[in-house]
Backbone bond lengths (Angstrom), bond angles and torsions (degrees), N, CA, C in turn:
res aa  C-N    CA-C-N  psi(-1)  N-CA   C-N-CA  omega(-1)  CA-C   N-CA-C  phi
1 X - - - 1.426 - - 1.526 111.99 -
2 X 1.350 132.90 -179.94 1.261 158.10 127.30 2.264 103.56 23.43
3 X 1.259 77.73 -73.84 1.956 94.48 -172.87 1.418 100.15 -78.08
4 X 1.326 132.66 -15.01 1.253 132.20 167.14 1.654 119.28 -51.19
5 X 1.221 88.74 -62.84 1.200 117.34 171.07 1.586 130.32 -76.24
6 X 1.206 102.28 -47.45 1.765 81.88 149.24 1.393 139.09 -61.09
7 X 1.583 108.37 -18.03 1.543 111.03 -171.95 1.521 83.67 -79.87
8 X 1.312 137.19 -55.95 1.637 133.02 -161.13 1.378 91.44 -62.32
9 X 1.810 153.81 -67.68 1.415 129.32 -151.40 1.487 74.83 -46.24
10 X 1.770 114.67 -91.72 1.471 124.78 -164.95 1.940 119.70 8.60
11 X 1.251 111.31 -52.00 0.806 119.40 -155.54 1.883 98.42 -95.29
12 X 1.207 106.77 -28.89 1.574 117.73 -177.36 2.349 91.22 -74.50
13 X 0.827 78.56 -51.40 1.807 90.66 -176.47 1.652 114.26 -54.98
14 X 1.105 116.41 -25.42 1.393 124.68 -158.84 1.705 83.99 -98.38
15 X 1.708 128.66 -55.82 1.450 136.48 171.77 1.171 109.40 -58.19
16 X 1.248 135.06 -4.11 1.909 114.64 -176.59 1.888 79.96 -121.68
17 X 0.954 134.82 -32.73 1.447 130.36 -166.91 1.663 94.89 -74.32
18 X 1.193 137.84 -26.95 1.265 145.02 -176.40 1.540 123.89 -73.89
19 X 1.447 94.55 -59.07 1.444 127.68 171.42 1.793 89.30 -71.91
20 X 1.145 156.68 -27.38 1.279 134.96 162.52 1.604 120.94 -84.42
21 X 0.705 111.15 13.77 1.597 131.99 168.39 1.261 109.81 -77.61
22 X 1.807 92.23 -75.17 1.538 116.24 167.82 1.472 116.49 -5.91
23 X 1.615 90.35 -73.04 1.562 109.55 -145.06 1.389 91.93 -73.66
24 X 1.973 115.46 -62.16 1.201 90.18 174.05 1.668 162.58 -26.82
25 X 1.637 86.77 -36.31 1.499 83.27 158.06 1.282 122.20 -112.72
26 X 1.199 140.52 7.70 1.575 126.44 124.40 1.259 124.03 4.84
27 X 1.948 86.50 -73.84 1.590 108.15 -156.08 1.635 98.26 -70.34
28 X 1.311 107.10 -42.69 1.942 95.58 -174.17 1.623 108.48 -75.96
29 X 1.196 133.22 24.65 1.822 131.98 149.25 1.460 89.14 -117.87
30 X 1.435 151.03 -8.02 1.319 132.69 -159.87 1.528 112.95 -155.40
31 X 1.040 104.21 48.96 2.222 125.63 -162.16 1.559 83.79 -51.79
32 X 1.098 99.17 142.07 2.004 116.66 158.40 0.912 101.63 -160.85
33 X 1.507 135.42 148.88 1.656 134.52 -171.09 1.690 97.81 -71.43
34 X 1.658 103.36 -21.53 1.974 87.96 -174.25 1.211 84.67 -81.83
35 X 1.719 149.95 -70.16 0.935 127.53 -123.36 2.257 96.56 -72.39
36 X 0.688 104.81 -25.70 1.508 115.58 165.79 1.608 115.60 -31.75
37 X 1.301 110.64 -55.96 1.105 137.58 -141.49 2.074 81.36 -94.78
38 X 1.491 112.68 -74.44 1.039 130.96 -174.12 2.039 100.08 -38.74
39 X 1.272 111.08 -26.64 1.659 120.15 -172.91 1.561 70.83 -91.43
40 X 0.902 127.25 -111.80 1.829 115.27 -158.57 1.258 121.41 8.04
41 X 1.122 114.19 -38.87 1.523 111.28 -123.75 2.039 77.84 -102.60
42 X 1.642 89.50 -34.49 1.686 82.83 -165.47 1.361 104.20 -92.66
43 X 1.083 120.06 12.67 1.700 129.89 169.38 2.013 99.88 -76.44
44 X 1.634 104.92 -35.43 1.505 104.10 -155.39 1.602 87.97 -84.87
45 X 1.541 108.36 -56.28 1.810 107.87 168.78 1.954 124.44 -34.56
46 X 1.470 88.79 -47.58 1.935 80.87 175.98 1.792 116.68 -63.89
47 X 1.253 102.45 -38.61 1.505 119.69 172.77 1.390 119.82 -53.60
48 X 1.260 102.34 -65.56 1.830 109.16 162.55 1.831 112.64 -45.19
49 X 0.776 107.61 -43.37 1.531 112.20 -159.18 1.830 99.81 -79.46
50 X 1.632 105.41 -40.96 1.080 118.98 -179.87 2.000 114.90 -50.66
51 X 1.532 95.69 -41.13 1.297 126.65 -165.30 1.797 100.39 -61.95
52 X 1.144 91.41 -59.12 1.533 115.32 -175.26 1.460 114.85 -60.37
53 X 1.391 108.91 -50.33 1.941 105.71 164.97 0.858 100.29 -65.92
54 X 1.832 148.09 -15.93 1.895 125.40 178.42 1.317 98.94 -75.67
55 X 1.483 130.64 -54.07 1.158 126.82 157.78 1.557 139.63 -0.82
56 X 1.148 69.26 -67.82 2.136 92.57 177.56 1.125 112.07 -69.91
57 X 1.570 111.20 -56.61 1.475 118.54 178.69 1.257 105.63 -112.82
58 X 1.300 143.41 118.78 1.449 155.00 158.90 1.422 137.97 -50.03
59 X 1.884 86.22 -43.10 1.439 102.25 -160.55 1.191 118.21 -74.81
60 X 1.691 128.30 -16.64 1.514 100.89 -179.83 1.939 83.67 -128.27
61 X 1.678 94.16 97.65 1.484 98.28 -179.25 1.532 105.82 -103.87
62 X 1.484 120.89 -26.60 1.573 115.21 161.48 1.340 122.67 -32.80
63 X 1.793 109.56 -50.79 1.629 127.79 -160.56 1.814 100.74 -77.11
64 X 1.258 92.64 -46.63 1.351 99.26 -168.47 1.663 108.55 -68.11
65 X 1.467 124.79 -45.37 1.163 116.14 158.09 1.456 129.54 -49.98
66 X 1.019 120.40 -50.57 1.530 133.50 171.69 1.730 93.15 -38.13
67 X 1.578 118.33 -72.37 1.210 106.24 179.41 1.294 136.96 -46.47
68 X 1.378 112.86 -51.61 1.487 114.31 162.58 1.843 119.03 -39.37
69 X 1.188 91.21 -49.50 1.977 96.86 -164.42 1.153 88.98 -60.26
70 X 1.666 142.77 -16.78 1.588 137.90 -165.59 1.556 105.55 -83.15
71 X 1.399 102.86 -57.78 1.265 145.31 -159.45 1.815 80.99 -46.04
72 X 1.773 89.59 -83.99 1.424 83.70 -172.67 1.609 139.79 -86.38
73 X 0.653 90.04 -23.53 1.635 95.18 149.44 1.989 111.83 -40.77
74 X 0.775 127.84 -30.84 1.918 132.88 -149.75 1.874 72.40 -115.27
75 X 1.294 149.83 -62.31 0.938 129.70 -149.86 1.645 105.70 -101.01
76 X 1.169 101.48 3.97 1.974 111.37 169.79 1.404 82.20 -68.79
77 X 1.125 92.33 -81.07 1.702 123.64 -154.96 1.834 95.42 -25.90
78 X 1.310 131.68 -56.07 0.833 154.54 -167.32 1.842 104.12 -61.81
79 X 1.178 105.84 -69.27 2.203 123.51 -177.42 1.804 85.43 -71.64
80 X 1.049 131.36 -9.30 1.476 111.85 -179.77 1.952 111.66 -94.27
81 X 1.630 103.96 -35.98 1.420 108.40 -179.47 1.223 125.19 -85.86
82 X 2.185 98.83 -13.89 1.531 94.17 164.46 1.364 113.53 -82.91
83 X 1.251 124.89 -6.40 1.395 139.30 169.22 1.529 105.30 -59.50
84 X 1.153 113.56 -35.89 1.648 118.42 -162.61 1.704 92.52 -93.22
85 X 1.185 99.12 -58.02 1.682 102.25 -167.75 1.547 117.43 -69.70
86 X 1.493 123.20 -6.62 1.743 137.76 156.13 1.285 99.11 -63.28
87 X 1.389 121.81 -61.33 1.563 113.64 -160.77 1.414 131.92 -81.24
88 X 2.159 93.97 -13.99 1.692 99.24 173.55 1.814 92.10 -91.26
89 X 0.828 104.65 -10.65 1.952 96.66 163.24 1.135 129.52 -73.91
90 X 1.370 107.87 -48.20 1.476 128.19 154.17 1.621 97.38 118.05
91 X 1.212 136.09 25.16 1.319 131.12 -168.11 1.745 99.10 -102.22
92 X 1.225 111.37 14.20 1.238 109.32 166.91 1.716 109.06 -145.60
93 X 1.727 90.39 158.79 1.659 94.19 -171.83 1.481 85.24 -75.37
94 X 1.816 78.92 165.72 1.987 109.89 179.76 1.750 97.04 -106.27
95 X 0.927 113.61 105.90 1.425 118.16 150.52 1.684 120.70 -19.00
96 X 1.493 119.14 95.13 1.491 111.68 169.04 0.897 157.90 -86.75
97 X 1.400 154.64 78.63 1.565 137.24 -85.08 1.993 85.43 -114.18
98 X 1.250 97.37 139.38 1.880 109.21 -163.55 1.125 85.48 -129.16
């Protein structure tokens, strides 16, 4: 039913929001444009997933936002300085404006 399925996103949401933690900081001791990319990607997955349990469940959309705006915000903050700290290293290309 219904709670079935919310407990599984729940439970899918709680594993990709974790595992994007992870990676994120991986990637800021270990920058690679994929592992970069791979932190994107699970920034857009926790979000989606996030989206989808408000969906389902409504009722505590204050809390749940509050969490998100934390969530991602802390792992921007994070895929943005390994962004900064790859390129003053130099282990990543510089964008060349043509």
């Amino acid at each position: 039913g219904i709670w079935y399925n919310l407990v599984m996103v729940l439970l899918l949401h709680i594993i990709i929001a974790i595992s994007s933690i992870g990676i994120a900081t991986v990637t800021y001791f270990r920058p690679t444009i994929k592992r970069l990319g791979v932190s994107y990607g699970f920034i857009v997955a926790t979000v989606a997933s996030g989206t989808a349990l408000l969906i389902m469940n409504p009722s505590n959309i204050v809390h749940t936002c509050l969490s998100g705006l934390f969530y991602v915000t802390v792992v921007s903050i994070v895929t943005i300085a390994t962004h900064v700290r790859a390129r003053r290293m130099g282990t990543l290309p510089v964008a060349r404006d043509e």
